[in-house]
C-alpha positions in Angstrom: -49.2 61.2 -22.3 -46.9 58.0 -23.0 -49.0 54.8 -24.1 -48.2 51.7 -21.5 -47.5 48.6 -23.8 -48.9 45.4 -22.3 -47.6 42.0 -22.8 -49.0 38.9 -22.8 -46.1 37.1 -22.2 -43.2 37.9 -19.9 -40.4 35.6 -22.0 -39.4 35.5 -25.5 -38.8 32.3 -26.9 -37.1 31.6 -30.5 -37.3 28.0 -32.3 -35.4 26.4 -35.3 -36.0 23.5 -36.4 -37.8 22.3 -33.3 -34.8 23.5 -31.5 -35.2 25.9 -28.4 -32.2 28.3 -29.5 -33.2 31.5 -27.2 -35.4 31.7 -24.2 -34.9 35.5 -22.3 -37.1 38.1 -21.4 -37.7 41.5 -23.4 -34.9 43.2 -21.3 -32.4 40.9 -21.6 -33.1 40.4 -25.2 -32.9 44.3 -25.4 -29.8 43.9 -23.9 -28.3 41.2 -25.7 -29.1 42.4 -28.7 -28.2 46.4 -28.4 -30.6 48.4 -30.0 -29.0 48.3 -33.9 -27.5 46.3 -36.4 -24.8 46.5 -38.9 -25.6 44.7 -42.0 -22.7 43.7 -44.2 -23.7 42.5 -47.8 -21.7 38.6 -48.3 -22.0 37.6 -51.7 -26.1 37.4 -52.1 -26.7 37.0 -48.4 -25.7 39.1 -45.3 -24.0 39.0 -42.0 -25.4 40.3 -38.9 -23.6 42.1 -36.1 -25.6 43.7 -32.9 -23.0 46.2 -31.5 -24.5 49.4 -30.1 -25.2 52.3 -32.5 -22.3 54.2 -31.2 -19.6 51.0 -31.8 -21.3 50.5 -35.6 -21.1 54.7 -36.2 -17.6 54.1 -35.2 -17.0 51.4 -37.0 -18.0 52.4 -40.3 -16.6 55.7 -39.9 -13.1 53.8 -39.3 -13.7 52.3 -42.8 -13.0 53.4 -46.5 -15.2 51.3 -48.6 -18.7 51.1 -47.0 -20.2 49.7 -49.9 -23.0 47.0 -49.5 -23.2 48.4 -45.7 -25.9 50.1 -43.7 -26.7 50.7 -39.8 -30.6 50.7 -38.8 -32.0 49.8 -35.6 -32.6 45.9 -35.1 -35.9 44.2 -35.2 -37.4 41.3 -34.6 -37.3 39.8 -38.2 -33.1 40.9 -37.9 -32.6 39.1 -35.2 -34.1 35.9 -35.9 -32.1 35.3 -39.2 -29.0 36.2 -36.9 -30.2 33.3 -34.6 -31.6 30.7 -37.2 -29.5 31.6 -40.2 -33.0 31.8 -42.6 -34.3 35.0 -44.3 -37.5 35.4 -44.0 
């Protein structure tokens, strides 16, 4: 039997810097955000890119030198230092 997850909101909201920067509900941040991340190693910090699992297998696949390069599904704490630019 599958466990229903309740909410207490129904919208997700992101601030920066007392800046509104993302207001969407779960499914369109689902959406918006695909369901994994490519994470490409920049000097000592890291770029983000949300395509879907399938486009980053494809796309790393299509590549020679994967060093400093990794797909994993996306989280919250991903995400956010795509939108805000911080690490955690």
């Amino acid at each position: 039997m599958k466990k229903k997850i309740k909410f207490m909101c129904d919208r997700i909201g992101i601030i920066d810097k007392e800046k509104l920067i993302e207001l969407v509900t779960l499914s369109e941040f689902r959406h918006k955000y695909e369901e994994g991340i490519l994470v490409k190693q920049m000097g000592e910090g890291f770029k983000y890119d949300f395509p879907s699992i399938e486009e980053a297998n494809n796309y790393i696949n299509g590549i020679e030198d994967k060093t400093g390069m990794m797909i994993k599904p996306s989280n919250l704490e991903d995400i956010l230092v795509k939108l805000t630019g911080h690490q955690l």
